[in-house]
Wavefront OBJ file of the C-alpha trace (Angstrom):
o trace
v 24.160 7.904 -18.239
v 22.884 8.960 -14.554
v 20.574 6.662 -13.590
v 16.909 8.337 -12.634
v 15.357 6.741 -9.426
v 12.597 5.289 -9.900
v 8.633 6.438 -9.647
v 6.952 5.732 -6.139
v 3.488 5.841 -5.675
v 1.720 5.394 -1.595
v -1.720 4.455 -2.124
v -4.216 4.483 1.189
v -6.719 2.243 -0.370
v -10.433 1.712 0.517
v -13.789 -0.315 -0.374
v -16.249 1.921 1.009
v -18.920 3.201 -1.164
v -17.288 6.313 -1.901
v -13.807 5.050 -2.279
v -12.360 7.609 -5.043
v -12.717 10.244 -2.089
v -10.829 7.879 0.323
v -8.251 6.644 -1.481
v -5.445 8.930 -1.732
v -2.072 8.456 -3.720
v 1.299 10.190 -2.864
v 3.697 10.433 -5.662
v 7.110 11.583 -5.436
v 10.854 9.664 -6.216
v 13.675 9.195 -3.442
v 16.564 11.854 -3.317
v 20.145 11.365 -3.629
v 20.525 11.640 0.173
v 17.489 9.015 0.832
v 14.821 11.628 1.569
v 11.269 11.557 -0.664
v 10.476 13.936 -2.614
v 6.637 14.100 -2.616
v 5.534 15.760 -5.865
v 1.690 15.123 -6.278
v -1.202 14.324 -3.978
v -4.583 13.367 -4.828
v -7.549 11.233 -4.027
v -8.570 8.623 -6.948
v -12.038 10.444 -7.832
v -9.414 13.373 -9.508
v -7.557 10.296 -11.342
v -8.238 10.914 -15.107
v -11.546 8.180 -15.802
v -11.853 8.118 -11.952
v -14.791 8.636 -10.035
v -16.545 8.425 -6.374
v -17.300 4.707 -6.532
v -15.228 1.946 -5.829
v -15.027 0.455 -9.365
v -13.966 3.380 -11.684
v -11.912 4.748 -8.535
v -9.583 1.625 -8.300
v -9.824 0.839 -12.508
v -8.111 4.949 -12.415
v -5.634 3.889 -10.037
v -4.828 0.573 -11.752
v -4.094 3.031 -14.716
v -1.983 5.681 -12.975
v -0.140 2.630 -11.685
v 0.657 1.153 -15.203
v 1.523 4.593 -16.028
v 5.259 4.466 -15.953
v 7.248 1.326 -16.059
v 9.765 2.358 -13.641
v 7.292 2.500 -10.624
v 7.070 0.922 -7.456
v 3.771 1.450 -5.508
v 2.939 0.800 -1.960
v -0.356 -0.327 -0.989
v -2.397 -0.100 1.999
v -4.901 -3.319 2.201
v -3.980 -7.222 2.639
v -2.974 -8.934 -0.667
v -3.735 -12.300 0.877
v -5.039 -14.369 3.608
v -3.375 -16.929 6.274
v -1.512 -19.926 4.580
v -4.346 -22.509 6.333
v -7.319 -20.157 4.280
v -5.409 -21.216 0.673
v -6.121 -24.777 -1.064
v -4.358 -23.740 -3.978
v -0.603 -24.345 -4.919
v 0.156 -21.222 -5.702
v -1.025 -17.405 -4.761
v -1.572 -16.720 -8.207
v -3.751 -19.362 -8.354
v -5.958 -18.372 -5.852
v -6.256 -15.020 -6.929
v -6.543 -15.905 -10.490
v -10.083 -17.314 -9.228
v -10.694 -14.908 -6.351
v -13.439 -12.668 -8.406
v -15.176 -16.022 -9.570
v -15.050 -17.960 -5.958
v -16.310 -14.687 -4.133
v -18.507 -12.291 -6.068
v -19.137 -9.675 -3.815
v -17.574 -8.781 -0.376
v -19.962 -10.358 2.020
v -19.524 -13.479 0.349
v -15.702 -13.531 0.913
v -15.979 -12.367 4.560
v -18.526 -15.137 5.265
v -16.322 -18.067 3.564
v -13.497 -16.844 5.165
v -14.553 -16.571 8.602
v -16.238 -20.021 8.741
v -13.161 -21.330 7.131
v -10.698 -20.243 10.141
v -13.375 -22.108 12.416
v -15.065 -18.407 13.312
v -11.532 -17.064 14.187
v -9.765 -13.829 13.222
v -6.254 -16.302 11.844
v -3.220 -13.925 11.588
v -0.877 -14.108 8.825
v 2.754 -14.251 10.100
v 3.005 -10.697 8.403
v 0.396 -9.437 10.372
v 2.109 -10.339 13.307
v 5.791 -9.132 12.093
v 4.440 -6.000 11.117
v 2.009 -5.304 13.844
v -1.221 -4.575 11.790
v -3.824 -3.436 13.041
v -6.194 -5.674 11.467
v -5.979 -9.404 10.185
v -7.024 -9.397 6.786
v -10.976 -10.894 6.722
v -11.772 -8.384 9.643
v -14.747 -7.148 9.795
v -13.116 -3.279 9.771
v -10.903 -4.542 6.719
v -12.262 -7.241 4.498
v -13.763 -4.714 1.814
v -11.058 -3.281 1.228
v -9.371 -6.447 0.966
v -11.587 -7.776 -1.399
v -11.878 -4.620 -3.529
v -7.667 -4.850 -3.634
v -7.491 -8.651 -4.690
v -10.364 -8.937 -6.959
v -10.511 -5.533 -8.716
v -6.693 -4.248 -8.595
v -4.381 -7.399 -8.474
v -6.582 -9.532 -10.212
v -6.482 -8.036 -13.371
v -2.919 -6.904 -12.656
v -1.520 -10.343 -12.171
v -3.881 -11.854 -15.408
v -2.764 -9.362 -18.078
v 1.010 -9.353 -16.465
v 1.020 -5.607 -16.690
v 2.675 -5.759 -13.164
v 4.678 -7.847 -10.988
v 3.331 -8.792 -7.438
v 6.187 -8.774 -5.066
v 6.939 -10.957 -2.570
v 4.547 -13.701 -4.637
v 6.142 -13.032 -8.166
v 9.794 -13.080 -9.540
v 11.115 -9.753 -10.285
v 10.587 -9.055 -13.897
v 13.459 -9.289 -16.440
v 12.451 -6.250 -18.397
v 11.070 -3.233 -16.699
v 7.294 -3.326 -15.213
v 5.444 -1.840 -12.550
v 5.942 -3.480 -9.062
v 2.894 -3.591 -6.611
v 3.600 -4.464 -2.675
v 1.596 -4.173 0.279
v 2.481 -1.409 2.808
v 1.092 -0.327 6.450
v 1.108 3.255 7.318
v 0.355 2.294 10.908
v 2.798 -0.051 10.699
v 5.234 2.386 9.280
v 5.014 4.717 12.497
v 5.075 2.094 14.354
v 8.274 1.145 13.438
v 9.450 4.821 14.379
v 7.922 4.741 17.668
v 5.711 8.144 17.091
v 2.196 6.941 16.475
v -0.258 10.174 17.662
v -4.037 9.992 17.670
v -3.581 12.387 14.251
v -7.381 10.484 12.277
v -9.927 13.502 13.073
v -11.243 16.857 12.984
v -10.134 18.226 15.875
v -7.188 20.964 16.101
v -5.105 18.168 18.422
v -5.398 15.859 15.411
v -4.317 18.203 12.729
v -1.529 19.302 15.153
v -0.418 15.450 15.256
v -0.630 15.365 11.286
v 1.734 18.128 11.098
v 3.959 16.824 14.101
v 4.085 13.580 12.092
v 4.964 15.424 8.672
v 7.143 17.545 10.958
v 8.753 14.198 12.946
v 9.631 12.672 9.312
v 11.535 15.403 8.297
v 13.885 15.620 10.580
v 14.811 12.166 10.804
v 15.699 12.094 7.045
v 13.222 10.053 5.629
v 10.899 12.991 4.040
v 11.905 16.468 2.376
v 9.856 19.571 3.288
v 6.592 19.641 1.042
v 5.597 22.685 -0.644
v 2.793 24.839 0.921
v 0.443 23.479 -1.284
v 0.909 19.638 -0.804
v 1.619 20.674 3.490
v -1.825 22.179 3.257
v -3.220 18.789 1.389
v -1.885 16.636 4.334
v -2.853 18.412 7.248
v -7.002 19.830 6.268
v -7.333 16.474 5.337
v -9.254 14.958 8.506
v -9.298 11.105 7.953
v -5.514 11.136 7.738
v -5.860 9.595 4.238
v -3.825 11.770 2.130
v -1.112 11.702 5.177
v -1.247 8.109 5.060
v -0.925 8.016 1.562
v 2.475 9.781 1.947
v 3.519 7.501 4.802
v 2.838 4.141 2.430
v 5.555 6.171 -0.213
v 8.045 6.762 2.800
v 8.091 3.250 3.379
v 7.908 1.886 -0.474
v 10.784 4.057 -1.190
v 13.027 2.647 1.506
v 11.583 -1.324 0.727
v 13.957 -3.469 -0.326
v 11.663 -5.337 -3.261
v 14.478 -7.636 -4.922
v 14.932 -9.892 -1.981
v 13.636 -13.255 -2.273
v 10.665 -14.654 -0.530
v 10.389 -17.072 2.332
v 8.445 -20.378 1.757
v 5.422 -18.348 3.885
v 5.733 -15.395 2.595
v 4.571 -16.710 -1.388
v 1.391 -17.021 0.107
v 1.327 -14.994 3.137
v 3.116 -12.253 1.493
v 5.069 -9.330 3.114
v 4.638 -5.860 4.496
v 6.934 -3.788 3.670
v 6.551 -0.363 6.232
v 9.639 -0.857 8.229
v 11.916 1.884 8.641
v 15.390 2.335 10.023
v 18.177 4.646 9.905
v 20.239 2.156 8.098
v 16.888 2.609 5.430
v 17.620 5.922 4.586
v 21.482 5.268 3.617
v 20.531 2.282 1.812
v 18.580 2.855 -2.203
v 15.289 1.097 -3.636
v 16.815 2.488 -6.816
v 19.094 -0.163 -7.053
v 16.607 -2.463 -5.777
v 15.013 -1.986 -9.069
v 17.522 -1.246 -11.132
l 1 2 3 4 5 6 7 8 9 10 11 12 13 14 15 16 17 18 19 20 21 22 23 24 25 26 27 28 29 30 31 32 33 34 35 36 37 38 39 40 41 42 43 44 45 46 47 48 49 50 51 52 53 54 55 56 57 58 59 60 61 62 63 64 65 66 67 68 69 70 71 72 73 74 75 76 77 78 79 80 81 82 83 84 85 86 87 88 89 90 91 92 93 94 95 96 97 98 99 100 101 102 103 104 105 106 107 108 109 110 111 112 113 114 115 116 117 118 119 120 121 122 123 124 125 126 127 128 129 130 131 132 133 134 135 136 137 138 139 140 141 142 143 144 145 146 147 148 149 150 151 152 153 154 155 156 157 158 159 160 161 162 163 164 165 166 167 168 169 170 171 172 173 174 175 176 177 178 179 180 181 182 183 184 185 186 187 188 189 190 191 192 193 194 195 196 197 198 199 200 201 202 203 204 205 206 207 208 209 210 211 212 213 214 215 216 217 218 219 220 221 222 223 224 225 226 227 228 229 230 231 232 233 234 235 236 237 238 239 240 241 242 243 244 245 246 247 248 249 250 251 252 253 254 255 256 257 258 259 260 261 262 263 264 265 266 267 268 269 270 271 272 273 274 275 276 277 278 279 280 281 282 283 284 285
């Protein structure tokens, strides 16, 4: 019996007040020849029992996750903080308490900056990946609070997913959640355009970058409709969205974590040539 390659999902997350408009998933599977296939596109409001603000948004997207066992979804926001930041002897651990130790996001930010001695404190896959942002930022820590406390939290208590690099992979079939970078992502191809805006030279760098993936394999041609999604789009959301599934396709989940990386995590947004020879099907399978 063929085997069918798995569901990926590329979610550009957010934690701003209107965060069902922001966040954007791309779904789609990986072809035969390595390529995704991008099949859907939509921000989280248009989730079914999602809506504009951040809590209903991200409770949809937990869902649409959970959806299909066979899935892997990338997404775009820290899953954890610098080793130094974490008393606890496991990541689970702290996030297990993470909604009860910091109610709101203000509250997280303010711990966490006085606890790195009023430093911005890197995690070593910050500076592997080349993110933009470390993770308590003040550009980024709502969304990383939104992501830990009100998407992998309840993920990680009911066990209706598997973290990866923190967890073991699962012995019978369950979602898998990692963390991907879309900047990162380009990054790692060397073609990273001013393409966030609502000028014509930005939408021309969205389509350059749709354009750009294309032809080097990683992405197949998307329909009118979904072409026409990614480029009037002016944050670059829905186009980032896409990116995050690019890279989740081609991430390697099965590989075993280093001793830094069960608390630090990983970022998986690296692509290669060698990426789009080798399968996340098997990964997974």
């Amino acid at each position: 019996m063929r085997h069918v390659s798995p569901r990926i999902l590329g979610v550009d997350f957010s934690g701003a007040d209107d965060a069902g408009r922001k966040i954007w998933i791309a779904e789609g599977r990986r072809a035969p020849d390595g390529a995704f296939l991008l099949t859907d596109l939509r921000p989280a409001c248009e989730l079914e029992g999602g809506g504009r603000a951040p809590g209903p948004a991200i409770a949809a997207l937990a869902r649409h996750i959970m959806r299909e066992p066979e899935t892997i979804a990338g997404c775009d926001f820290p899953f954890s903080l610098p080793r130094l930041l974490i008393t606890e002897p496991r990541w689970e651990d702290f996030v297990r308490g993470f909604p009860a130790r910091f109610p709101d996001p203000d509250t997280f930010r303010a711990w966490a900056y006085r606890a790195a001695g009023n430093k911005e404190i890197r995690r070593r896959a910050d500076s592997t990946a080349k993110t933009p942002f470390n993770s308590y930022n003040l550009r980024i820590y709502r969304q990383t609070w939104w992501g830990i406390a009100t998407l992998l939290h309840p993920l990680l208590v009911s066990g209706d997913a598997i973290i990866r690099p923190y967890q073991r992979m699962p012995r019978k079939q369950r979602p898998i959640v990692i963390e991907a970078c879309p900047a990162c992502t380009l990054k790692s191809i060397g073609f990273y355009p001013a393409y966030k805006g609502r000028l014509s030279s930005h939408r021309d760098a969205r389509r350059a970058i749709v354009e750009r993936l294309v032809q080097s394999g990683w992405l197949a041609s998307p329909s009118r409709t979904l072409m026409r999604l990614l480029l009037d789009n002016a944050g670059g959301d829905a186009l980032d969205s896409l990116i995050a599934a690019i890279a989740t396709a081609h991430a390697d989940v099965s590989t075993n974590a280093r001793q830094d990386e069960r608390f630090e995590g990983r970022i998986y947004g690296t692509l290669s040539h060698a990426s789009v020879t080798s399968s996340a099907q098997s990964a997974i399978s």
